[in-house]
N, C-alpha and C positions, 0 to 999 in steps of 0.2 A: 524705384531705388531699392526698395525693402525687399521684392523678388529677385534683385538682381545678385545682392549680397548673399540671400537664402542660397542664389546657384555656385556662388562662389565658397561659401563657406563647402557646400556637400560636396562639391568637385575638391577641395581639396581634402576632405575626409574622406572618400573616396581612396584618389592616390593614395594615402597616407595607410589605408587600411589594407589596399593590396601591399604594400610596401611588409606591412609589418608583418607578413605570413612568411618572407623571404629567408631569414636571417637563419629560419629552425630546418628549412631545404638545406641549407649550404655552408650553415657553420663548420661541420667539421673535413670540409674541403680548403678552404684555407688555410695556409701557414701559420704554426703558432707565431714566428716575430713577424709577419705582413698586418698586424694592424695599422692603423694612425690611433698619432699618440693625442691623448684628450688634452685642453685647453680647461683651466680654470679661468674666469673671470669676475668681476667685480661691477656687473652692470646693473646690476639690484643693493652694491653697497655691503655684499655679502660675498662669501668667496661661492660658487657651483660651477659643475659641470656647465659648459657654453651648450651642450645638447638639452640640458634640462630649463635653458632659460629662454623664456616665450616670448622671443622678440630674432628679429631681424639682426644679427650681431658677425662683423668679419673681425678675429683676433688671429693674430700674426704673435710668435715669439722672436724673442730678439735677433734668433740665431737666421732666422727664417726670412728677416727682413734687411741683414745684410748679407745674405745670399742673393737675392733682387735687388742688391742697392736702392733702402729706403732710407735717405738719409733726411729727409726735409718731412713740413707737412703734405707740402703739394707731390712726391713722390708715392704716396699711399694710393694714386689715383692707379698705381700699378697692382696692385691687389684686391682693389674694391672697385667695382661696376656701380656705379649711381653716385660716386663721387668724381665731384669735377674740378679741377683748380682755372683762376681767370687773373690777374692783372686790373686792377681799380685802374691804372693808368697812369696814377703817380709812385707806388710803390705796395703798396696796403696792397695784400692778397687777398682773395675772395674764394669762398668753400662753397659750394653750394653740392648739398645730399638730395637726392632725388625731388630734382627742380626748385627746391628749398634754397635759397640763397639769398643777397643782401653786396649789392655794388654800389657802393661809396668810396668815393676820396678821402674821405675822413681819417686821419691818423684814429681820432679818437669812435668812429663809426663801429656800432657794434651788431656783430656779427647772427647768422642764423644756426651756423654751427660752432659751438664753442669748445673750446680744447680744452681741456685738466691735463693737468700733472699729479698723477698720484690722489685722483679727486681733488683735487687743490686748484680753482679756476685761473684759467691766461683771459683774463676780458676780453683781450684785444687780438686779433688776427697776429698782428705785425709781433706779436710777443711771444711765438708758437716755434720764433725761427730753431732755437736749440732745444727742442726738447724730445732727440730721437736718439740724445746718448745713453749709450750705457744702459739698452732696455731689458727687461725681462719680458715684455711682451706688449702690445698694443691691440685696444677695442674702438669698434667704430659701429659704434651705437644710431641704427639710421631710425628716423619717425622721432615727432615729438618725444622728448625725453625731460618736462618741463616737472613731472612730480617730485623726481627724486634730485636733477641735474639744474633743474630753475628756469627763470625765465632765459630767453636768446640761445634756446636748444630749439626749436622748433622743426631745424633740420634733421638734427643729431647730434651725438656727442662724440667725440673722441679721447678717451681717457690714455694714455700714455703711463703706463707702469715701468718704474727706476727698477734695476736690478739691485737686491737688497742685501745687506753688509750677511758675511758671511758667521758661521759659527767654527770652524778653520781657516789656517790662511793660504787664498789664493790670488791671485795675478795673471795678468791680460796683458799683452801688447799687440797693437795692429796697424800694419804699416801696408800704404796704398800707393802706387805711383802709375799713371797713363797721359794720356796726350794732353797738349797745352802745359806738360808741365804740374801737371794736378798729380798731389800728393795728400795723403789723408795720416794722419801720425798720432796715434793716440792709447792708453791705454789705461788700466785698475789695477788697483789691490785693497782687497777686503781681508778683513777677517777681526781676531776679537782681542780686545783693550785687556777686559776683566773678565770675571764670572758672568758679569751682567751686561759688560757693553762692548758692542763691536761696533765696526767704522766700514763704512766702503769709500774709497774717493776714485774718482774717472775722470779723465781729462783728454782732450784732444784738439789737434788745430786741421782746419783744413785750407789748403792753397792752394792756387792755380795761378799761371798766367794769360793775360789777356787773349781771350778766344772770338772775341769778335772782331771785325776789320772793317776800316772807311773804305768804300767803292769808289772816292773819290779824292781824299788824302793817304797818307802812310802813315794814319795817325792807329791805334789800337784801343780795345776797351774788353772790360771783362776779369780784370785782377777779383781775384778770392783771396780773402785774409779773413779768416774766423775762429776767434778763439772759446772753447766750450768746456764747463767743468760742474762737479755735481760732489758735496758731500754730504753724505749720509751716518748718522751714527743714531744705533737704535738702545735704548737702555730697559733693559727688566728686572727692574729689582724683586719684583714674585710675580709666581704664576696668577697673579690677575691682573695685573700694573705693566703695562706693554707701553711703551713711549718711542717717539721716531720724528726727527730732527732732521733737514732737507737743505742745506742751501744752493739752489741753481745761478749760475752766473755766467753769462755771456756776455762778447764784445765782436764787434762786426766792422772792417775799416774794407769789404769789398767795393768792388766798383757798382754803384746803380748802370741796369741793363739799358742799351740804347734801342730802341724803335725801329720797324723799318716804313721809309715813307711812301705812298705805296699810290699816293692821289692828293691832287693839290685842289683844294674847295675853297678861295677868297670866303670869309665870313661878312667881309661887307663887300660894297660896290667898288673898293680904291683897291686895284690890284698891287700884289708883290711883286717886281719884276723878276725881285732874287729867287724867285719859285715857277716860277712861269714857265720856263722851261728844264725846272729840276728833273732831273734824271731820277725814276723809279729805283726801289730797290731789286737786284735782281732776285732769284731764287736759288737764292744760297743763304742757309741758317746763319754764316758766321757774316753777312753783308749788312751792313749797317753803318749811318751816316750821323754824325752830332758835330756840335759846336767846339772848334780847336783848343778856344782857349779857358777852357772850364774844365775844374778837378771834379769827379762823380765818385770821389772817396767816400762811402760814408764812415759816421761816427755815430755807429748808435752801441750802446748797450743796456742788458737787462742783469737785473738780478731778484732771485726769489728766496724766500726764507719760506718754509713752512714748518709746524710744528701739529704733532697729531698722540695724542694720550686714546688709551683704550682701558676701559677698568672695568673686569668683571667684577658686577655688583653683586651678583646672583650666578649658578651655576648654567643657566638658561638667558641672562640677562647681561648686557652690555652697554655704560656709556662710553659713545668717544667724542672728541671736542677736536676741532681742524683748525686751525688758523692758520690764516696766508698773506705775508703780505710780500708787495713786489711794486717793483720804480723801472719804467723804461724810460729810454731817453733816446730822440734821434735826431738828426744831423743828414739831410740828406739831399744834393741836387739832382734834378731829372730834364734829362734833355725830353723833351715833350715829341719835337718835330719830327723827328728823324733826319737831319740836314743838319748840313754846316754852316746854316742860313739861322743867324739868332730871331727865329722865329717865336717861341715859348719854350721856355724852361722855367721849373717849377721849385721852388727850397720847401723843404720841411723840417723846420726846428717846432718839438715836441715834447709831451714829458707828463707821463700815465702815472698815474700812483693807485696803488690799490690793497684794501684790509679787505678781509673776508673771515667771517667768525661762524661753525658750524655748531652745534651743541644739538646729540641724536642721542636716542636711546633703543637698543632694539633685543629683542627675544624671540624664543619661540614661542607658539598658544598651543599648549597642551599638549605638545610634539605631534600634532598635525599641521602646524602654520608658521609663520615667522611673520614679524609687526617692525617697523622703523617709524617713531614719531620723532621730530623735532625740530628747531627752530634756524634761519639764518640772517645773519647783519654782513652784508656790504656797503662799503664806502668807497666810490670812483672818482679821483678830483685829476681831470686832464687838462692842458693848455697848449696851444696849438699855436703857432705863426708860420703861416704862407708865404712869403714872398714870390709874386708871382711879375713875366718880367715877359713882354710882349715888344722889344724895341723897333724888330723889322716885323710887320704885319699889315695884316689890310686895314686892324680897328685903330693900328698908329697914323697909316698913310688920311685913312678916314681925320682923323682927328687934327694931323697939318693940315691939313688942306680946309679945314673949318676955321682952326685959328691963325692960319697964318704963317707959322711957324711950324719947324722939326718937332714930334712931341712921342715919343719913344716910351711907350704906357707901361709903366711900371707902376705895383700898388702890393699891400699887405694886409690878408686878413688875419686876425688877431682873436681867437675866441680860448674860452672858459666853461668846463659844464661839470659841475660838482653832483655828483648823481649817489643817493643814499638809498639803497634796499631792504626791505625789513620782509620776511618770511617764514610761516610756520607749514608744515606739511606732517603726512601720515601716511604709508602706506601697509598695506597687508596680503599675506595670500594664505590658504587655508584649503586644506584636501578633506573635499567632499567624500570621496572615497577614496580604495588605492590609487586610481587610476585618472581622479578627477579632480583636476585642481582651479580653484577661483581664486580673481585677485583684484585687488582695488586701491586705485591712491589718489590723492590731492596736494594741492599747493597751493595756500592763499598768497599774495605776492602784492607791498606796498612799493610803488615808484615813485621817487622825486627827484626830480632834475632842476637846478638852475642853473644858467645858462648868463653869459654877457659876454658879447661881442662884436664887431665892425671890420670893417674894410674901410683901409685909410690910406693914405698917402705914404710913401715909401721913404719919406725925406728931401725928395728931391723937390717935389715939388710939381710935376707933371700933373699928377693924379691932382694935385688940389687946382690946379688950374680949370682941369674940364671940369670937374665936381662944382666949382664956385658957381661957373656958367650954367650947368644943369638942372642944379638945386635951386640958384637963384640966391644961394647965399654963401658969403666967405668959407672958404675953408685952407686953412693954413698948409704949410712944408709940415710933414710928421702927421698930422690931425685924421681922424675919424671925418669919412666923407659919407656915412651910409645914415640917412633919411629917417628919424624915429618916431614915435608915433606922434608928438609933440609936433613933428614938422622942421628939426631943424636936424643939423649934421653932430653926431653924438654916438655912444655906445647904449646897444642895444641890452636891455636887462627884461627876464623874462623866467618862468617857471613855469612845470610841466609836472602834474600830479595823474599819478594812473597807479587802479588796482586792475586783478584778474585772479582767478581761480584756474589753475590747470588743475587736469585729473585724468586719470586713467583705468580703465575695467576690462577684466577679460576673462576668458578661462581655459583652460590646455584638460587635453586629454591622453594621458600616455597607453598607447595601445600594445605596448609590449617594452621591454628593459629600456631598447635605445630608441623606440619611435614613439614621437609625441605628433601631435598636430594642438594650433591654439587657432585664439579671434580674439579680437579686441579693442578697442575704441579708446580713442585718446584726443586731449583736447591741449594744446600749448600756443604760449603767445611769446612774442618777441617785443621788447618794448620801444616805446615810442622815443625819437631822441629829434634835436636841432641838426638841422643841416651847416656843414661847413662849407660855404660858397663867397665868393666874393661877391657882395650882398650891396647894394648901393640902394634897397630899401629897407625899412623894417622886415617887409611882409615877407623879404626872401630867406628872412629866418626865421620864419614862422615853423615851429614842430611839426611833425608828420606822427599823426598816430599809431597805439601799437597796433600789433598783425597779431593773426589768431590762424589757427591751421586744426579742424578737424578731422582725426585719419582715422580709415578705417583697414584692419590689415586681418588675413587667414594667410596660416602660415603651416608649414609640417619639418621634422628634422628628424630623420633619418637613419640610424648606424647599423650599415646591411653587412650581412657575411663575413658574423667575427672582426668587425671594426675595422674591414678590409676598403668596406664604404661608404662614405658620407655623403646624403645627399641630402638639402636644405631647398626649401622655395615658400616663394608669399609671392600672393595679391592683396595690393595698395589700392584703396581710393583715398584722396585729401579734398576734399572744401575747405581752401583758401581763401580769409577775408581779408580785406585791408592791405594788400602785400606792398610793401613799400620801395618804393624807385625812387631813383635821380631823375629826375625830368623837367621838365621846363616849363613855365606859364608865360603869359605875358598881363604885365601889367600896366593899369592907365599910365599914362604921362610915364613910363619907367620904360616900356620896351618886353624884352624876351628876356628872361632871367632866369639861373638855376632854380631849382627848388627839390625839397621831397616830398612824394605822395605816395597818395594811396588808389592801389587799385582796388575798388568796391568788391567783386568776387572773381575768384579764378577756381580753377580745379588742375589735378594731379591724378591721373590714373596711371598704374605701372604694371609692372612682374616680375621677377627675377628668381632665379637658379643658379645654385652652385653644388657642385658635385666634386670631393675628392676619393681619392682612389687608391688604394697600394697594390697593385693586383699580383705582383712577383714581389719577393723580398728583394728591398735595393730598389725598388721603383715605386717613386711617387707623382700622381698626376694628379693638377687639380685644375678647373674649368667654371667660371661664373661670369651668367650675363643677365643685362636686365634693359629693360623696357622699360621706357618713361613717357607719355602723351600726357605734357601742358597746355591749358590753355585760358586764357583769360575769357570769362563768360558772358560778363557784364561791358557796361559801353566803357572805354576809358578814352576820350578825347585825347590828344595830347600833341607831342611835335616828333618829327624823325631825328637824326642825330643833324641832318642839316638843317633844324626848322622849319621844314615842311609839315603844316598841321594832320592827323588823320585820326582816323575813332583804330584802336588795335587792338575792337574786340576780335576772339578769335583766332589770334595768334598764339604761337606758343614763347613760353619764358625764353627768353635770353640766357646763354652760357647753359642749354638743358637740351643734350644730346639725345635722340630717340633710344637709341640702341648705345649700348658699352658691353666691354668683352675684354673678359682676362684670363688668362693660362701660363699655369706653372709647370712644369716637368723636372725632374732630377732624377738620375739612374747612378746609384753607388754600386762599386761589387771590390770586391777582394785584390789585389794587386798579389799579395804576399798577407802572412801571417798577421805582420804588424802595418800592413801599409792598405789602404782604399782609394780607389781613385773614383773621380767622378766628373756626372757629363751634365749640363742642365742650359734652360733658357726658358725666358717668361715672354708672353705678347700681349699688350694693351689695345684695344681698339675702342673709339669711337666713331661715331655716324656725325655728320655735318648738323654745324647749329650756327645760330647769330649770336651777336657779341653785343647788338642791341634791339630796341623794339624798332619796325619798320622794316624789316624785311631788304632789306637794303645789301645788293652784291657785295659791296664793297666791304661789307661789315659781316659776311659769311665766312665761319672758320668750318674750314674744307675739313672731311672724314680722312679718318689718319690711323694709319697700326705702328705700333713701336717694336721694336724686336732686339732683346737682350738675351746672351749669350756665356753662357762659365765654364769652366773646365779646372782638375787638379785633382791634388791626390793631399792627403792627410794621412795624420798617424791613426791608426785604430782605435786604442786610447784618449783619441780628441784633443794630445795636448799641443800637436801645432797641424798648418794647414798653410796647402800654396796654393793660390787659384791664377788663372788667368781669364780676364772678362771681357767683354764687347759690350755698350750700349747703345742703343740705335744703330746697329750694325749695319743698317740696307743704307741708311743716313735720309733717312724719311725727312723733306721738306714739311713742318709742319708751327703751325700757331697757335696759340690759348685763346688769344683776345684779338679785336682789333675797335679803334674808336678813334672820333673826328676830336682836333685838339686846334683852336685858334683856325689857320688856314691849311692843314694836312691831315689827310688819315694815314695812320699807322698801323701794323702790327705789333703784338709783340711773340716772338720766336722760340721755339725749343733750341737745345743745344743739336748740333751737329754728332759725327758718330763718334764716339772717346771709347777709348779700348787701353787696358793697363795690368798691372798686375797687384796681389795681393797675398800677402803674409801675416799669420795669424799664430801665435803664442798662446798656450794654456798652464798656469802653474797651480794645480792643485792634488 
């Protein structure tokens, strides 16, 4: 391994040094206005150049990202190679950064990639939905990022930066309208109160009407209704006293997305008739099959407060203090099946809370280095109810047929997990020479969870029926049916106590203004948490321990011929311990049951490259791909998504594409004095992957390219703009996920091709 790394690192110092002889051939053949314009960001917690910071980093500005319509988190997968978005199955989105990821059901299930606002942490995946308003730019921070960002970075981070209140006043409006009906209506205005304080506020709704269609009713699905808004007011009362006040607030009454059903698998021996010969879905994006008489409105919303003081102490010295706290709440039913066959559908009533208190101090050392120590408190108290609702199925027909009687299995799990973080960290970097820079950090990190929960009867009464019979002992209409350590039917109560030390070292060598090359090793973990499963023992709520991922990365960045061109690449290897899944055991006298575990070791070998370009004024082109080979090393026994047992060493991760591939173009030129028109389009591509372990056809999402398309003209000035756009324009048949649910597997689907237009206002 140690030679393997030694050929890695010189191969990329290598490139990196022919690279750096380029720039002094061909600078003054370039156009003075053909550079690209530089990026500031914030992934050290410090503002720099993104060329000067020795890490793997894609940032996008805001303008940049509603050019490509990035309106979501799971849309960034258009601009970043190694990020993937996937569907848990009931609603809950899953990120996974180069093969780093984390599929759970869990409303309250946390994540490998964690998202900020403003450095300001979203816990929770499902809490990430609006935070792409109103930006000034976005970082996606890939590799353990556990020193500065915490624990459940392991994949990466993605910071999200608000656009910030003005010091004049200006104003935005932007208004979207294309197919389905879909309109986008939103707009700002910033500027300043007093001497000391200005304000930004932005707000915007987005809606659509329903784009999906039953292939076997006239019934529709797919309404958008999303309301999004953000105030900002920052106050300086002197040049060392910088303060900045946030509140994010969203509300969501869309439709949850229906499934398509794609294969009928009886889960027991007592077949459905109602499925038996169900019609497939065909291959058409907008074809899709659910239950008639059920609303999939949800009702979720979020809100954030955050507050952030900066006080130069000293001329070289700074403390700032973060506080964030934020309440989601959701409301949400999911047809499971894909059918109009009340086979499983799923409810989710939820409701996250969460403080986060940062307090850092940092400087520079001698004006060769810069230092950030200091400490963090989070407090996460979730609660969660399932309803879950099984009435036409094999495990119902299974169940009349034992007692007797029609018994239509409906049940509710019911869980709590109060989880308290305590954290101190330190990082540093410090220039050897001019050209030679070393850096190093850590993170000690205290976890405690407790946890109480059950699976119980729904009221009716069903569930306590079979439960009586199984356990062997009464269980009431309403009552907890799940099996406790004691032996009898109750709520399970439990605690989970985990430390860890992340940390990270490395060191960059810049071999000329704009080319650097680095290496560097890092160590992050992901914490351990309870599974939410309907549980009918103790043991299926037994915690899954945390995960740990140690990476090793050489890396080089590049700014050739007069800032004409970028070009950036790394090699990754990770040693993956403990990586945590959904999967199944079977227990005595209990049967096959959810669970999460751990896979003992896996590994992550990659590459990737990205290259932007301005070669003529008015033309920009940029190009990034990367390479990812998963693989689990160690034996991991376990079951396929049907229950078929098998060892799946050797496989590679679920949801973890080999290849991904992204490109941008835009070509602006002159119309007239005051007028610019413009031509542009971006393409996504991934390579085929599974959706879970087992290797299983049915559960293969097929290699797919997307193809987006813009055109218009704007004023010179930049103060308004008219586009016309295309997304999925070929109308590429293509899916995220697919997974077995009760008696059918499903997909779940992209949108179809939407094409519309767009007008944009600038008042400043």
């Amino acid at each position: 391994m140690k030679s393997k790394r030694y050929l890695v690192g010189s191969s990329m110092l290598s490139v990196a040094t022919l690279l750096s002889v380029q720039p002094a051939l061909a600078q003054t053949t370039a156009p003075a206005d053909s550079g690209l314009n530089e990026i500031v960001v914030t992934a050290q917690k410090r503002e720099e150049n993104i060329n000067k910071v020795p890490m793997s980093i894609t940032a996008a500005t805001g303008e940049q990202l509603r050019s490509v319509g990035v309106v979501q988190v799971r849309d960034l997968v258009k601009i970043t190679p190694g990020l993937t978005y996937a569907d848990s199955g009931v609603g809950t989105p899953v990120y996974t950064v180069r093969g780093i990821g984390f599929s759970d059901i869990a409303l309250a299930g946390r994540p490998t990639v964690t998202v900020y606002a403003d450095q300001a942490p979203l816990p929770f995946s499902s809490e990430a939905r609006g935070a792409a308003l109103d930006l000034e730019r976005v970082e996606i921070l890939k590799g353990p990022q556990g020193t500065l960002f915490g624990t459940n970075s392991t994949g990466g981070a993605i910071n999200f930066v608000a656009a910030k209140p003005t010091n004049d006043l200006q104003a935005g409006a932007d208004f979207s309208y294309g197919r389905f009906n879909s309109h986008q209506i939103g707009g700002f205005v910033s500027g300043p109160i007093s001497s000391t304080l200005s304000a930004r506020l932005a707000v915007q709704h987005d809606g659509m009407d329903a784009w999906q269609k039953s292939y076997t009713t006239d019934r529709k699905l797919g309404v958008q209704d999303f309301w999004n808004g953000r105030l900002t007011l920052d106050w300086a009362p002197s040049d060392r006293l910088k303060t900045s006040f946030t509140l994010n607030r969203w509300i969501d009454h869309s439709d949850t997305q229906a499934q398509q059903f794609i294969a009928y698998r009886p889960t027991t021996p007592a077949p459905v008739p109602e499925l038996t010969g169900y019609p497939v879905a065909p291959h058409n994006a907008r074809a899709a099959d659910f239950d008639t008489d059920k609303s999939y409105r949800r009702d979720n919303d979020f809100i954030q407060a955050n507050f952030r003081v900066d006080y130069d102490v000293a001329d070289a010295l700074t403390l700032t203090s973060l506080t964030s706290y934020s309440r989601y709440r959701e409301n949400q039913l999911a047809d499971l099946d894909g059918t109009t066959v009340n086979n499983s559908y799923f409810q989710t009533i939820g409701r996250l809370r969460s403080i986060s208190q940062e307090l850092r101090l940092s400087g520079s050392i001698a004006d060769r280095g810069h230092f950030t120590i200091g400490a963090n408190y989070a407090d996460d108290d979730t609660s969660e109810v399932n309803p879950t609702f099984s009435p036409v199925s094999s495990v119902s027909n299974l169940f009349s047929g034992l007692f007797g009687t029609p018994l239509p299995v409906t049940f509710t799990t019911d869980t709590n997990q109060d989880s308290v973080t305590k954290a101190v960290f330190a990082n540093f970097d410090y220039d050897l020479t001019d050209a030679i820079n070393v850096y190093a950090g850590g993170r000690y990190t205290d976890f405690r969870t407790k946890f109480t929960g059950c699976a119980g009867d729904s009221g009716d009464g069903v569930a306590a029926t079979i439960f009586s019979v199984l356990n062997g002992s009464p269980v009431l209409p309403g009552q907890c049916f799940t099996v406790t350590e004691a032996g009898t039917a109750g709520v399970v109560r439990s605690t989970l106590k985990q430390d860890n030390f992340s940390w990270r070292a490395g060191v960059q060598w810049t071999l000329a203004p704009r080319v650097l090359v680095y290496a560097n090793v890092s160590k992050g973990y992901k914490a351990g948490s309870f599974p939410i499963v309907p549980a009918n023992s103790y043991l299926s709520f037994n915690p899954v321990t945390q995960e740990s991922v140690l990476a090793y990365e050489a890396g080089f960045k590049a700014g050739l011929f007069n800032r004409a061109l970028q070009l950036n690449g790394a090699l990754f290897h990770y040693d993956y311990k403990n990586k945590q899944v959904l999967g199944s055991v079977v227990l005595p006298g209990v049967g096959n049951v959810l669970r999460l575990l751990n896979i003992p070791k896996s590994r992550v070998n990659g590459a990737e490259l990205e290259i932007t370009a301005a070669p003529v004024t008015g033309l920009k082109v940029s190009a990034a791909g990367t390479y990812i080979s998963s693989k689990v090393t160690s034996s991991f026994v376990n079951v396929d998504p049907f229950g078929t047992p098998g060892d799946f060493k050797g496989q590679a991760f679920p949801n973890t594409p080999k290849w991904q591939f992204t490109g941008d173009s835009e070509y602006k030129w002159p119309v007239s004095e005051r007028l610019n028109a413009f031509l542009g389009g971006n393409v996504s591509y991934q390579s085929e992957t599974y959706s879970q372990f087992g290797e299983l056809a049915l559960f293969k999402t097929k290699a797919y390219a997307r193809l987006d398309l813009r055109a218009g003209i704007e004023a010179e000035d930049g103060k308004w703009r008219a586009s016309i756009w295309g997304r999925n324009v070929t109308n590429t048949y293509y899916y995220s996920a697919a997974t077995y649910v009760q008696d059918a597997v499903v997909r779940y689907m992209g949108q179809p091709v939407t094409y519309g237009v767009t007008l944009a206002f600038r008042y400043r």
